[in-house]
MIDRENRO-462645 format. One record per residue (C-alpha): residue in three letters; y, x, z. Coordinates in steps of 0.2 Angstrom, whole numbers, plus 2048, in hexadecimal, padded with zeros to 3 digits. Each point is the difference from the previous one (the first is absolute). Layout:
% residues N
ALAYXZ;...
//
This chain:
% residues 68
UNK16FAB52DA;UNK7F08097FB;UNK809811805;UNK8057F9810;UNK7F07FB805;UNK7F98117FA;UNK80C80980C;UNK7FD7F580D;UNK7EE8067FE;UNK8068127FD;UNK8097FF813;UNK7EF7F9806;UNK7F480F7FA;UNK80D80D806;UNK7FF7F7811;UNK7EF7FE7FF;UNK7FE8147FD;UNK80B80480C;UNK7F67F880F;UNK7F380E7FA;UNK80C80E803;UNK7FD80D80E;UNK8138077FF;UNK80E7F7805;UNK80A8087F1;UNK7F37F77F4;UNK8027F1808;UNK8118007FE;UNK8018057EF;UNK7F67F17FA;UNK8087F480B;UNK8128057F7;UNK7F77FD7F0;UNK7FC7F0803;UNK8117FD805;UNK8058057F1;UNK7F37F37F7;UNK8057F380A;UNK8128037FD;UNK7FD8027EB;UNK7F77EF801;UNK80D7F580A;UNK80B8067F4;UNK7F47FC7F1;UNK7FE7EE807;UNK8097FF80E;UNK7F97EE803;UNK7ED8067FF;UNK7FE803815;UNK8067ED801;UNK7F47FB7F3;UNK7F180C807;UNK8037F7811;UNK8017ED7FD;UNK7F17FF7F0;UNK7FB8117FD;UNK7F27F77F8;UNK80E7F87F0;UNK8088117FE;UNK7EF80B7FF;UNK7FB7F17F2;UNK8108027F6;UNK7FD8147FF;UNK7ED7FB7FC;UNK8087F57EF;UNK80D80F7FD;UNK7F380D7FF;UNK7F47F47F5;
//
């Protein structure tokens, strides 16, 4: 689950950076790679967007004990 939860995060930053692009080409570009993050973690744990939305609070505490 760790991995999802990094992509997830991934598909953020590349979203977050897009919003500072000037070129609508950029944007684009990063907007289909976090497509692609997303995409790599629902099939990592395809359950995680579930999890995220009804206790994200339990799912970012298991990660917490997996890293430990």
């Amino acid at each position: 689950m760790i991995r999802a939860i990094e992509y997830k995060h991934n598909a953020q930053e590349c979203r977050k950076q897009a919003k500072g692009m000037f070129r609508a080409e950029d944007k684009n570009t990063l907007e289909r790679i976090a497509q692609i993050w997303e995409k790599l973690a629902s099939k990592r744990h395809p359950q995680l967007e579930l999890e995220l939305e009804t206790a994200p609070e339990q799912v970012v505490c298991r990660a917490n004990e997996v890293i430990e």
